[in-house]
C-alpha positions as CSV (number, residue, x, y, z in Angstrom):
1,X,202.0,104.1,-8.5
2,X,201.2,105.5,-4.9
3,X,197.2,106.3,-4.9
4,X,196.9,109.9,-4.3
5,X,195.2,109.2,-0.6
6,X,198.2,106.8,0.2
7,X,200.6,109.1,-1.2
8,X,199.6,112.3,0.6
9,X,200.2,110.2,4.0
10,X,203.4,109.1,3.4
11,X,204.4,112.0,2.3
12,X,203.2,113.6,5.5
13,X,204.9,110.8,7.4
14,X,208.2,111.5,6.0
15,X,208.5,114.9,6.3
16,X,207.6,114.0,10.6
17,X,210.4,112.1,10.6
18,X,212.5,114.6,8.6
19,X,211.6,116.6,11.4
20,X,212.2,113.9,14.2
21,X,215.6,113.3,12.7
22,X,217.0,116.9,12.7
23,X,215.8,117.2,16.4
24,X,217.8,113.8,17.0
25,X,220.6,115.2,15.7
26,X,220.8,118.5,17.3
27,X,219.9,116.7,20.4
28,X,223.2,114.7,19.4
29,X,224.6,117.7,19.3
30,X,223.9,119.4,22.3
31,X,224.9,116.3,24.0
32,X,221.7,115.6,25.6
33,X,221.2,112.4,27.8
34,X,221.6,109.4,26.2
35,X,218.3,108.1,27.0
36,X,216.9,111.0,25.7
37,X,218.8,110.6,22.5
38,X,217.6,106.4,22.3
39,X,214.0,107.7,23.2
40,X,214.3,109.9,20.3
41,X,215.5,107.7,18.0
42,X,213.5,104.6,19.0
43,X,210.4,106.9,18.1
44,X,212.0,108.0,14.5
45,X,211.9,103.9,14.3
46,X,208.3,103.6,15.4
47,X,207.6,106.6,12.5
48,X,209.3,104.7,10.2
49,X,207.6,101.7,10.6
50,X,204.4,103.7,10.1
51,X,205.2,104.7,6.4
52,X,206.5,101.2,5.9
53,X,202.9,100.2,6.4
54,X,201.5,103.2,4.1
55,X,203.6,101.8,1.5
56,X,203.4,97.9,2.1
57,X,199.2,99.0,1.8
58,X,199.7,100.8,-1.4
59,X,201.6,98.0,-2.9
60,X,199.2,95.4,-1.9
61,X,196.4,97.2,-3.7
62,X,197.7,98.1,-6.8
63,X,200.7,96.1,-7.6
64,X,200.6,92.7,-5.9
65,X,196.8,92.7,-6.8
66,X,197.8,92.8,-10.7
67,X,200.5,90.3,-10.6
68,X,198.2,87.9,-8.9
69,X,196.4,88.1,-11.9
70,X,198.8,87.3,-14.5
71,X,200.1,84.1,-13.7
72,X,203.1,85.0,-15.3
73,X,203.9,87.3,-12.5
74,X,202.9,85.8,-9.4
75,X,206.2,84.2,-8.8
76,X,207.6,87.8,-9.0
77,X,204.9,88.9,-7.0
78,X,205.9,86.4,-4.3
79,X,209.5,87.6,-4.5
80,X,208.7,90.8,-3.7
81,X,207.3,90.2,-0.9
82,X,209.4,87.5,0.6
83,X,212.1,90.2,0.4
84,X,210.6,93.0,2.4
85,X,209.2,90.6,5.1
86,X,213.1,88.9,5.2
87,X,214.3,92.5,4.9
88,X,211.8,93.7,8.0
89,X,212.8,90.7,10.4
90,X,216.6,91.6,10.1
């Protein structure tokens, strides 16, 4: 569960890059310059990488900090997070 703080940001992030992706593709579109176009979209990246933080912080906090606690679930814990950094370095 997001906390209502953590959830109101990412929320807000998203809907920027909702945003930042329409312009892309109307910029596609209009056949801008293509450094506009990989300016555009390396700043959707940077946006994106934003609420991957607001959401990697929210899991941290509530989930990973209670699976830490049941030593039944720290190996899933682990997983978890093994697979998003693997998933983040690709």
């Amino acid at each position: 569960m997001l906390t209502q703080q953590l959830k109101k940001r990412s929320v807000h992030r998203a809907k920027i890059i909702r945003g930042q992706l329409d312009g892309l593709i109307k910029a596609i579109e209009r056949e801008e310059y293509c450094p506009e176009l990989l300016e555009q979209s390396l700043s959707i990246q940077r946006s994106l990488k934003s609420l991957d933080a607001f959401l990697l912080e929210n899991h941290l906090i509530s989930h990973v900090r209670e699976q830490m606690r049941d030593s039944k679930k720290v190996k899933k814990a682990v997983g978890e997070l093994i697979r998003i950094y693997t998933l983040s370095n690709k």
